[in-house]
ChimeraX commands (.cxc) that place a marker at each C-alpha (Angstrom):
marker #1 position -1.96,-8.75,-18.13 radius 0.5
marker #1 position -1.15,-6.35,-15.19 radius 0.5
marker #1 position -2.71,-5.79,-11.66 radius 0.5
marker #1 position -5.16,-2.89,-11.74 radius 0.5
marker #1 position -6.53,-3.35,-8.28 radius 0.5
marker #1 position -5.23,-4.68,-4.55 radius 0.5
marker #1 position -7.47,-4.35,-2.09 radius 0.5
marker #1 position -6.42,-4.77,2.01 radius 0.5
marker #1 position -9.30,-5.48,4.57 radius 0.5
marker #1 position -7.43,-4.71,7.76 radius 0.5
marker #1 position -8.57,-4.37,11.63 radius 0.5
marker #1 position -5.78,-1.42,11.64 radius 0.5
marker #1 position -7.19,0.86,8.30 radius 0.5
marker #1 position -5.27,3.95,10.26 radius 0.5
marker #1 position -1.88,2.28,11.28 radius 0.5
marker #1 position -2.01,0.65,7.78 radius 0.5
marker #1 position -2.61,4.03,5.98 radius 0.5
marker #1 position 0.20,5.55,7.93 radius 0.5
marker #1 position 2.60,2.48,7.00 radius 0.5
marker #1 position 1.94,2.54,3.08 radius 0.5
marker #1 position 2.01,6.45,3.20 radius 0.5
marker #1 position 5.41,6.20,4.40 radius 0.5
marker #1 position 6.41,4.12,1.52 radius 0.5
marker #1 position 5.28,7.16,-0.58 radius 0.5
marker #1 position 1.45,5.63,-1.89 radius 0.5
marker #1 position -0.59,9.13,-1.84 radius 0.5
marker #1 position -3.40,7.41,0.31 radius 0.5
marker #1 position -6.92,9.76,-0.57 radius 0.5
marker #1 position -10.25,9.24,1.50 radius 0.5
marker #1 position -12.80,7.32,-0.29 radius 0.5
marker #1 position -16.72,6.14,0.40 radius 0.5
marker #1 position -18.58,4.79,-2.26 radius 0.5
marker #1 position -22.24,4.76,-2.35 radius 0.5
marker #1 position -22.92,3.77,1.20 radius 0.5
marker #1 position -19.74,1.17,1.69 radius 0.5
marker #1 position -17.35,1.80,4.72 radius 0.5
marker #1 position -15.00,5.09,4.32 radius 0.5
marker #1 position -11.67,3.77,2.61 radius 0.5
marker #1 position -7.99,4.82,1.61 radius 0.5
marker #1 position -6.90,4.26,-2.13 radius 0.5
marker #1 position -3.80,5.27,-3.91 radius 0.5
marker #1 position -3.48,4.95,-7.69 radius 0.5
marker #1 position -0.06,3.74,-9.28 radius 0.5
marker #1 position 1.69,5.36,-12.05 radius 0.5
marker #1 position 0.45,2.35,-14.60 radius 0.5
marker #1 position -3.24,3.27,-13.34 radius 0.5
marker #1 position -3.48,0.08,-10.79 radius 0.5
marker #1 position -5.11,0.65,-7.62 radius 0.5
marker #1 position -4.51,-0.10,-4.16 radius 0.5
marker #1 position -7.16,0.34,-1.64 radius 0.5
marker #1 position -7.18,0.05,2.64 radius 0.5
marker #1 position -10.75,-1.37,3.78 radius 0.5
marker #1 position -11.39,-1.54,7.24 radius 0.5
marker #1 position -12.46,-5.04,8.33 radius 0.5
marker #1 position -16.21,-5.04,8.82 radius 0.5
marker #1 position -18.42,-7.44,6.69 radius 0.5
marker #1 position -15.44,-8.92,5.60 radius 0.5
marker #1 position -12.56,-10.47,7.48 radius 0.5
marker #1 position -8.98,-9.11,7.97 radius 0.5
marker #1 position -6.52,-10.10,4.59 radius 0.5
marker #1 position -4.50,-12.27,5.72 radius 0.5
marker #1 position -0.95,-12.97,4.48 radius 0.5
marker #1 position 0.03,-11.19,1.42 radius 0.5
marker #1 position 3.34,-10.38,-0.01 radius 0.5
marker #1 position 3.50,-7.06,-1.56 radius 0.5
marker #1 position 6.47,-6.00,-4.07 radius 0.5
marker #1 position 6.46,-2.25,-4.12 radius 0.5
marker #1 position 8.94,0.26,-6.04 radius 0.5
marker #1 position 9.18,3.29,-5.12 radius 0.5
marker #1 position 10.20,6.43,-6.77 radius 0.5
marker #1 position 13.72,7.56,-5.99 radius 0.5
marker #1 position 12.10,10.83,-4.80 radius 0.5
marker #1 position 9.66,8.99,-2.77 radius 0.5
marker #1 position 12.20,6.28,-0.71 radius 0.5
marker #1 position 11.80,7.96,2.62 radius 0.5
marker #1 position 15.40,8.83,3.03 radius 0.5
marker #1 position 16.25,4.96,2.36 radius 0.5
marker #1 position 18.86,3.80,0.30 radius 0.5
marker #1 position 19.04,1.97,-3.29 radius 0.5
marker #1 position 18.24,-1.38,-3.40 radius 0.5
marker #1 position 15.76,-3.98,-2.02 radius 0.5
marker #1 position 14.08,-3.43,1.30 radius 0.5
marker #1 position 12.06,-6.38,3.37 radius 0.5
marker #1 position 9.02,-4.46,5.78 radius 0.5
marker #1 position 6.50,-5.87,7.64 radius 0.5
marker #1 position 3.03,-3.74,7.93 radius 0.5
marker #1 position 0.98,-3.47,10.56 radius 0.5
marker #1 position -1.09,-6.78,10.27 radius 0.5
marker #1 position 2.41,-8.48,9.80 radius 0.5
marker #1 position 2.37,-9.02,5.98 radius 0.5
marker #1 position 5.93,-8.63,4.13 radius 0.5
marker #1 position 6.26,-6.12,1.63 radius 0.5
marker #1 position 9.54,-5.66,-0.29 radius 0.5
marker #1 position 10.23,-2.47,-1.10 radius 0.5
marker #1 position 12.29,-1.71,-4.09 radius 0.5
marker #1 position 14.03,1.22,-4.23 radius 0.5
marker #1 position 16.02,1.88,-7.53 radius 0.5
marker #1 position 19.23,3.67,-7.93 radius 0.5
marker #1 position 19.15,7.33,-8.35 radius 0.5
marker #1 position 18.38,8.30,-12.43 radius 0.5
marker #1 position 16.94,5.03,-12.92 radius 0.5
marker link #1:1,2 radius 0.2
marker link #1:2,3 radius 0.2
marker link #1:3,4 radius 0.2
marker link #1:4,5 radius 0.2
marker link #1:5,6 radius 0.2
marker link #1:6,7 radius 0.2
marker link #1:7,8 radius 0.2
marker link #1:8,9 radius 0.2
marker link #1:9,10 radius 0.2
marker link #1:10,11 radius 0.2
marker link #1:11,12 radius 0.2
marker link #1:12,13 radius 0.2
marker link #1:13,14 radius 0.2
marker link #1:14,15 radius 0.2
marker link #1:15,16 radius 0.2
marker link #1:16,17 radius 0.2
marker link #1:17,18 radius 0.2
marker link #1:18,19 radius 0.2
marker link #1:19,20 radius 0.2
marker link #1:20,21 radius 0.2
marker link #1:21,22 radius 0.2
marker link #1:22,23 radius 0.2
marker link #1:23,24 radius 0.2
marker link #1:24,25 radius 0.2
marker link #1:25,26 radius 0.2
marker link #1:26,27 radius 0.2
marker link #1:27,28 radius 0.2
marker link #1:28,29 radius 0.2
marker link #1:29,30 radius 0.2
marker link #1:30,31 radius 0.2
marker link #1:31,32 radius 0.2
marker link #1:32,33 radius 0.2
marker link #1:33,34 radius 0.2
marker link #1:34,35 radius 0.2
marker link #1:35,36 radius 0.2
marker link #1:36,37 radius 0.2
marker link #1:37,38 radius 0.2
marker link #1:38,39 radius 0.2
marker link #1:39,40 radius 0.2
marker link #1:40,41 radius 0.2
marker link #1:41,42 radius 0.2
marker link #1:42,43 radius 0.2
marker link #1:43,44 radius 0.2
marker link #1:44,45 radius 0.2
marker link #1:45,46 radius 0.2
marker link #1:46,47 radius 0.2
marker link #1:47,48 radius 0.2
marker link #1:48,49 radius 0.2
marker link #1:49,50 radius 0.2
marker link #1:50,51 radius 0.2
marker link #1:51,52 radius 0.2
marker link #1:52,53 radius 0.2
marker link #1:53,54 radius 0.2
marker link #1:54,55 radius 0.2
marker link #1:55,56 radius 0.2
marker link #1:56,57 radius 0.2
marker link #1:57,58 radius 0.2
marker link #1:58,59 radius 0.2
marker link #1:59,60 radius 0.2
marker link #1:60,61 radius 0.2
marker link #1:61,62 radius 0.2
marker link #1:62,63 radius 0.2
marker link #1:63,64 radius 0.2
marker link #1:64,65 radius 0.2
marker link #1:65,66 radius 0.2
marker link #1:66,67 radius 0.2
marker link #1:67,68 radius 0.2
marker link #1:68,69 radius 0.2
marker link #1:69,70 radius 0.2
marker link #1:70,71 radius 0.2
marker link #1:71,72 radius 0.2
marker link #1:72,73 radius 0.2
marker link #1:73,74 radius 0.2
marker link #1:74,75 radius 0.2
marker link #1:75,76 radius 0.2
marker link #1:76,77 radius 0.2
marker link #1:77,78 radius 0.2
marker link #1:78,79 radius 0.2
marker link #1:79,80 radius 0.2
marker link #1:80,81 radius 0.2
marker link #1:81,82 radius 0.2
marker link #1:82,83 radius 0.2
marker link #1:83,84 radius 0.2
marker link #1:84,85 radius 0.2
marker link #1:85,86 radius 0.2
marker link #1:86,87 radius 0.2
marker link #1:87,88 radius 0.2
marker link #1:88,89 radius 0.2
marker link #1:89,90 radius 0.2
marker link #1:90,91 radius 0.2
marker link #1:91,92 radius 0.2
marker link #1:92,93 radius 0.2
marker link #1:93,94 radius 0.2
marker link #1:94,95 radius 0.2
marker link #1:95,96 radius 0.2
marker link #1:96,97 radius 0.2
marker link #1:97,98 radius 0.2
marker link #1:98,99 radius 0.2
marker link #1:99,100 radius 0.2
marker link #1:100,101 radius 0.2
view
């Protein structure tokens, strides 16, 4: 079984695009049909994560996210296991493997 989709109702949808871009997600504009314009970024196993803005349905609240990031995508920080906090306060542990791994 794997994860193919995440999705983050948030009362910050551009603060919380911003964060997750950092980490290296390649955030694109979405709208489908007549729903609320989104972010989504697809992993390299084909999962999804997508950024709704709060409306209809209430802010997600606490989540733990455990992200890994491409060498080439780490943001200039080093190997190894990173603890960040987005926007709306939930923890996400970024992973960030040793160079050629």
């Amino acid at each position: 079984m794997t994860i193919d989709l995440l999705v983050i109702h948030t009362n910050r949808l551009e603060e919380c695009r911003a964060f997750y871009a950092g980490l290296g997600l390649d955030l694109v504009p979405e709208k489908h049909g007549t729903g609320p314009d989104h972010y989504a970024a697809t992993f390299a196993d084909g999962g999804v994560l997508e950024l709704y803005p709060a409306t209809r349905r209430p802010e997600t609240g606490y989540l733990r996210l455990g992200l890994t990031a491409p060498t080439r995508d780490a943001e200039g920080r080093t190997p190894g296991r990173h603890t960040l906090t987005d926007p709306d306060g939930r923890t996400v542990v970024l992973t960030v493997p040793e160079p050629g791994r």
